[in-house]
N, C-alpha and C positions, 0 to 999 in steps of 0.2 A: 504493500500500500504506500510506502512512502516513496519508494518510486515515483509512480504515478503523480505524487505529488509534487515533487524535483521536476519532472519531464512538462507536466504542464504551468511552472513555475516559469521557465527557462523558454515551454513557446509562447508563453504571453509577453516574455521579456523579448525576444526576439521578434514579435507581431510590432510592441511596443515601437521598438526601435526602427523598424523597417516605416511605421508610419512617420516619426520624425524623418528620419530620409528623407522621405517621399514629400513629405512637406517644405521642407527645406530646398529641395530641385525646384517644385512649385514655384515658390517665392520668390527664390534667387533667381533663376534661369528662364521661367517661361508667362510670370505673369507680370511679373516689375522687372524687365533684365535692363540693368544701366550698361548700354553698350561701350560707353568711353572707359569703363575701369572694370577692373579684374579684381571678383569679390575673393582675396585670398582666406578672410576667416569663415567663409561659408564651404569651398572647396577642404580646407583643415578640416571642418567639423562634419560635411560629409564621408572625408577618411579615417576618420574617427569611429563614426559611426556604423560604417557598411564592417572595418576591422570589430568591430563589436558584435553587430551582427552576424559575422560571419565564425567567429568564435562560439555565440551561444546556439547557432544554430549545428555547427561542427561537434559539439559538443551533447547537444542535443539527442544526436542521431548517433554515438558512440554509444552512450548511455542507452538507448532505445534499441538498438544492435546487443549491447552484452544482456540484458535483461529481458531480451525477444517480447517485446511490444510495438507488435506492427503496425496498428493506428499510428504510435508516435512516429518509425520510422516513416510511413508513408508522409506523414505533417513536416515531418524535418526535412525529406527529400525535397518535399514542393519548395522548402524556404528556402533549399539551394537553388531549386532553378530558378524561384522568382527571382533570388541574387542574380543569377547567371543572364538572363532575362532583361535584369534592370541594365546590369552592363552593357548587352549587348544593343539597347533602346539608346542608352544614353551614347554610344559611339555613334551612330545610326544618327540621331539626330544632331550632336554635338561635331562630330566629325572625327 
């Protein structure tokens, strides 16, 4: 049971995080973009952030792997590819 409890700990925390991301791309990049300058503390705090994310989700799915709980694995897989996903949108669109 306490498992269980750890594993959906870690994907709220990783949901968490993935929506700050996401809002933060928002903001900076595609709703208010100031074209003359280069938001270097928003870029920091995106690397920040996805490194976080991609820790509790890595982590996640180790966890959900030794203790064979395949809902979580399946949840954690998606959270990589949405990682995997976001990257690839954000080249795609950023260049």
């Amino acid at each position: 049971m306490e498992t269980k409890k750890y594993l959906l700990m870690l994907s709220l925390i990783s949901i968490f995080i993935y929506i700050w991301a996401i809002s933060i791309i928002l903001k900076t990049f595609l709703i208010n973009p100031d074209i003359l300058s280069f938001p270097e503390e928003a870029v920091r705090s995106l690397l920040f952030l996805f490194i976080a994310y991609l820790f509790s989700s890595l982590s996640g799915m180790i966890i959900a792997i030794l203790f064979n709980k395949k809902f979580y694995m399946k949840l954690f897989s998606f959270f990589l590819f949405l990682l995997f996903f976001t990257f690839v949108a954000a080249k795609s669109i950023f260049g």
